[in-house]
C-alpha positions as CSV (number, residue, x, y, z in Angstrom):
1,X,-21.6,12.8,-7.7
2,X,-24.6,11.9,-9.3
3,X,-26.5,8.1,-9.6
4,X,-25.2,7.9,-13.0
5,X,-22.0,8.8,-12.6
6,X,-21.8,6.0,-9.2
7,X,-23.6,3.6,-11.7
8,X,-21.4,3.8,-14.6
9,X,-18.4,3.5,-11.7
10,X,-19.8,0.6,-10.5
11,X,-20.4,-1.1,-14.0
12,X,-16.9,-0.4,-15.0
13,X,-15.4,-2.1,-11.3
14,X,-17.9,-4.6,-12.5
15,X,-16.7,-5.4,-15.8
16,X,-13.0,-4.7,-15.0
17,X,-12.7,-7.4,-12.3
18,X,-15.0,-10.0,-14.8
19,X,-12.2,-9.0,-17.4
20,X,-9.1,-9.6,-14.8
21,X,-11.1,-13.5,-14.0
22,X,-11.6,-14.5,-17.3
23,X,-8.0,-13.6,-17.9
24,X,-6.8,-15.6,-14.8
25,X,-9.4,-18.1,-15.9
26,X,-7.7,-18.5,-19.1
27,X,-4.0,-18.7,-17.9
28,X,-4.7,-20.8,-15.4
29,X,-6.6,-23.5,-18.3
30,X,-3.5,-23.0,-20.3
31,X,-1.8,-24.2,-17.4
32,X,-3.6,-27.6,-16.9
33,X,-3.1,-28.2,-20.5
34,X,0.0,-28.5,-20.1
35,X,0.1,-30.2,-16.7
36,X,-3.0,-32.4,-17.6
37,X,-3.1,-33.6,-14.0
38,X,-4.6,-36.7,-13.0
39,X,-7.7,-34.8,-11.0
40,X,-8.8,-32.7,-13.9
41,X,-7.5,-34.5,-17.1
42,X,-7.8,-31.0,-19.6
43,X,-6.3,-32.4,-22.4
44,X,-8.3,-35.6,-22.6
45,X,-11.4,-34.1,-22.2
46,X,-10.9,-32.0,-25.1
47,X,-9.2,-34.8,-27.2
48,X,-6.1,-32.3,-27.8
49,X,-3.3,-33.9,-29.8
50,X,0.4,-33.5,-27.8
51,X,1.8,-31.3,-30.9
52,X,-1.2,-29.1,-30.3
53,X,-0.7,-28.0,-27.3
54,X,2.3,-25.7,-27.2
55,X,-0.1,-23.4,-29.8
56,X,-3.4,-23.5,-27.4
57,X,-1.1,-22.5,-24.5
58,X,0.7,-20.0,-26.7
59,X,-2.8,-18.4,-27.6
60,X,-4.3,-18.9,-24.0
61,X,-1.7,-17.4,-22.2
62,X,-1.4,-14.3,-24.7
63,X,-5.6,-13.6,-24.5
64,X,-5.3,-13.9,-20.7
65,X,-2.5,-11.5,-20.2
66,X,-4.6,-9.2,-22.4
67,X,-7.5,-9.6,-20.7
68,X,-6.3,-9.4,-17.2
69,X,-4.2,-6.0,-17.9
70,X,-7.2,-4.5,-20.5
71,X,-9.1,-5.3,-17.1
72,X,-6.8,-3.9,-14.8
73,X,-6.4,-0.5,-16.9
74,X,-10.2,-0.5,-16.8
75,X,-10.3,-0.5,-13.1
76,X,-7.5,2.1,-12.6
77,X,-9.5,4.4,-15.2
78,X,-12.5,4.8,-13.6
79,X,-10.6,4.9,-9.9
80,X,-8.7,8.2,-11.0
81,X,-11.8,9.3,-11.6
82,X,-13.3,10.0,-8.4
């Protein structure tokens, strides 16, 4: 295998598990929207009306799964690979 070959290998791993985070990332803020736990109070920090947030959990939810399997597809590309 050749150092560009292992480089674009590694940038792919690379990007795929950044893709997979920010999709957890996002499902998990959807989450705490929702919740709006005392601790970590989401929903007042971005002034979010209650009818409001059924949509931005919709819409979070929907981009994370997205992102975490677009990430996940990437990964298992460039695995078969080698």
């Amino acid at each position: 295998m050749t150092e560009t070959v292992k480089a674009k290998e590694a940038f792919a791993m690379f990007v795929g598990i950044f893709q997979s985070l920010t999709g957890i990332l996002s499902i998990t803020v959807a989450y705490l929207i929702y919740y709006n736990p005392d601790f970590f109070p989401v929903r007042t920090m971005f002034n979010l009306l209650p009818e409001h947030v059924a949509f931005y959990m919709m819409l979070l939810i929907v981009v994370g799964s997205f992102a975490i399997i677009s990430g996940l597809l990437i990964i298992h590309e460039w695995s078969i690979r080698t």
